[in-house]
N, C-alpha and C positions, 0 to 999 in steps of 0.2 A: 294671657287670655285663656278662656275654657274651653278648650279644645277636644271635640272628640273624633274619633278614627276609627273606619269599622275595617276587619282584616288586619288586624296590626301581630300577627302572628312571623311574619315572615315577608319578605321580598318588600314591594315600595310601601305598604304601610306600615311596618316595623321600621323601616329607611325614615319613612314621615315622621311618624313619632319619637324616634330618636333626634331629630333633628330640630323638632318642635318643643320638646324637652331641655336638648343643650340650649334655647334661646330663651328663656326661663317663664317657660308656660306648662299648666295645669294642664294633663292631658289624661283623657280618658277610653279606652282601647274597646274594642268589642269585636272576636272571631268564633267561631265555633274549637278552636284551639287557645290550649294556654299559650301566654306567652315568657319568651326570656327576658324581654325587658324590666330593669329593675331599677326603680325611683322612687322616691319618696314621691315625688309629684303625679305619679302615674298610677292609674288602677283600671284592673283587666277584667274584663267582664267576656264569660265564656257563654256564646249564644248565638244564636241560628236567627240573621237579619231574618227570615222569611217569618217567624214566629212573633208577630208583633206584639200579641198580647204578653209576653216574656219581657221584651225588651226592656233595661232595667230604668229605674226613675232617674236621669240627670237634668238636672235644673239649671234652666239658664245659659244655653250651649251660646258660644259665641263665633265660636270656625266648626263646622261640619265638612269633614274629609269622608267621602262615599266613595272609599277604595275596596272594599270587598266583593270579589265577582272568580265566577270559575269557567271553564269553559266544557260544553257536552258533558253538565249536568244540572239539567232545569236551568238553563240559563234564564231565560224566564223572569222566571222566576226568583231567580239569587239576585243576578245583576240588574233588574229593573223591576218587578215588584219588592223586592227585599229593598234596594234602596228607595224607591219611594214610602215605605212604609219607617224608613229611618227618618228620611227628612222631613216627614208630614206630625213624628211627634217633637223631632226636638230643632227643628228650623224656620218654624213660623209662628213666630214669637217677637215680642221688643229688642229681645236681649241682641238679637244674631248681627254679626258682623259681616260673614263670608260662609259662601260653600260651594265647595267644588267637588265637583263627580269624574270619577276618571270614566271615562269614553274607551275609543278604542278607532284610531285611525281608519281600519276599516268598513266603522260606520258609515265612512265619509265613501267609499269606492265598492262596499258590497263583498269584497273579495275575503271570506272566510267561511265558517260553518255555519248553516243556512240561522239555526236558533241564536247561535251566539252573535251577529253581524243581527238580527233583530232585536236583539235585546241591549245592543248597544246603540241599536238608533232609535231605540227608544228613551234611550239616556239622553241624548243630543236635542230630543224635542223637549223632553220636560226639564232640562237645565232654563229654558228659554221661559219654560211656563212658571218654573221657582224663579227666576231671575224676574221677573213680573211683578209677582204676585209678594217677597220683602221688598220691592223698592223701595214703599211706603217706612220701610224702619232705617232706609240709607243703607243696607246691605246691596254685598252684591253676590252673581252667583254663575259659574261658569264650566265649561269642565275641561281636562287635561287630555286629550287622547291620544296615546301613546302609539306607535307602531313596538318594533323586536324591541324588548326588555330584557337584561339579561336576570332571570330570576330561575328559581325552580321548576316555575310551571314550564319553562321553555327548553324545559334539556332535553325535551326529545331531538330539538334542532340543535341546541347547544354542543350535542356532544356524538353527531352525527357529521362527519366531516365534507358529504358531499351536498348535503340536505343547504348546509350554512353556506357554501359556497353559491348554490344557488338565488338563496336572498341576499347574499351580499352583491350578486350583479343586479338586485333589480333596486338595492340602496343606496345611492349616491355618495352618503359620506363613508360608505364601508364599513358601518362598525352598528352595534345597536347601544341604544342609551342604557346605563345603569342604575341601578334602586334610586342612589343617591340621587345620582341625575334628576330623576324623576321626581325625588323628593324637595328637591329645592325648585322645579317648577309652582310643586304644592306651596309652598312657602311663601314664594313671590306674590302669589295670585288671591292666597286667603287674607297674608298680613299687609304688605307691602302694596300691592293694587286697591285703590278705591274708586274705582269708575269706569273700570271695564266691565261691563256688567251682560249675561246672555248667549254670548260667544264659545263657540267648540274649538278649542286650539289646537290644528293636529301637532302632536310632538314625536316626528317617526325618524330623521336624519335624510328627512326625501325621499322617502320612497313613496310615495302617493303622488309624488309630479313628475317621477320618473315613465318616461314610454320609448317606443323602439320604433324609431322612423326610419322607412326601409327604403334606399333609390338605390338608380345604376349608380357604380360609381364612374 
């Protein structure tokens, strides 16, 4: 299927499209970085989601992955104007099958940096209003929202050894999910799901139902 991925420079959308590529799909990348991804099936378009009039001509997208986002800089604007300005040219069409937006766990509890926790719950409203609005073509559309990833963006915590110890008491299964991980969530949801359709799925290993209940003992 035709498949595009915005952020596929590195971390879970480089994961995505590699993974959407081995399962023998046309896939088309879009980051303000090149990338190293290399296939005949695959072409990389270097561009800044926020600049829509840029954004390049692809015809017919069938799965839209709205994984590019950054945190405390214009979030905003990257991760919720920038994707909506992805999905409103190439996902509201006949052709579309599936699109999913990554979220961000903390849309759901508030607990992060005041612009980036708004710009993610602003992602979680308007999955509900594209999930809407192709029902009429039988698509469906949802999004991913991940807690601790283990990617780049996250080595401040990664590679901080008391900082990580700290989130790992407040995560239950002790560990955070990986690119791949994440990647084959995407997978499930855009190829594989046809009828879940509107739904924010948090993907963190528990740590959003984790709390600290205090008695005597």
């Amino acid at each position: 299927m035709k498949t595009l991925i915005t952020g596929t420079s590195r971390g879970i959308g480089k994961a995505a499209a590699e993974l959407f590529l081995k399962n023998g799909h046309t896939v088309f990348g879009i980051d303000r970085l090149e990338s190293e991804i290399s296939s005949k099936n695959y072409t990389h378009y270097v561009c800044d989601i926020r600049n829509k009039e840029k954004l390049p001509e692809i015809d017919g997208v069938e799965i839209l992955v709205n994984n590019a986002g950054t945190q405390n800089e214009e979030d905003i604007d990257i991760n919720l104007k920038g994707l909506i300005a992805v999905t409103e040219k190439y996902a509201i069409q006949p052709n579309i099958r599936s699109v999913l937006n990554i979220g961000s766990a903390c849309a759901h509890s508030g607990s992060e940096f005041p612009e980036y926790v708004a710009s993610k719950g602003g992602v979680l409203a308007y999955t509900k209003n594209v999930a809407i609005r192709i029902a009429k073509y039988g698509a469906v559309c949802n999004s991913i929202d991940p807690g601790g990833v283990i990617t780049q963006l996250n080595d401040c915590i990664l590679n901080d050894a008391e900082l990580w110890q700290k989130v790992m008491n407040e995560t239950p299964l002790k560990r955070w999910a990986t690119a791949d991980e994440i990647a084959e969530w995407i997978y499930f949801m855009t190829v594989k799901n046809r009828f879940c359709t509107g739904q924010n799925i948090i993907v963190d290993g528990g740590e959003s139902i984790n709390f600290h209940f205090i008695w005597k003992e």
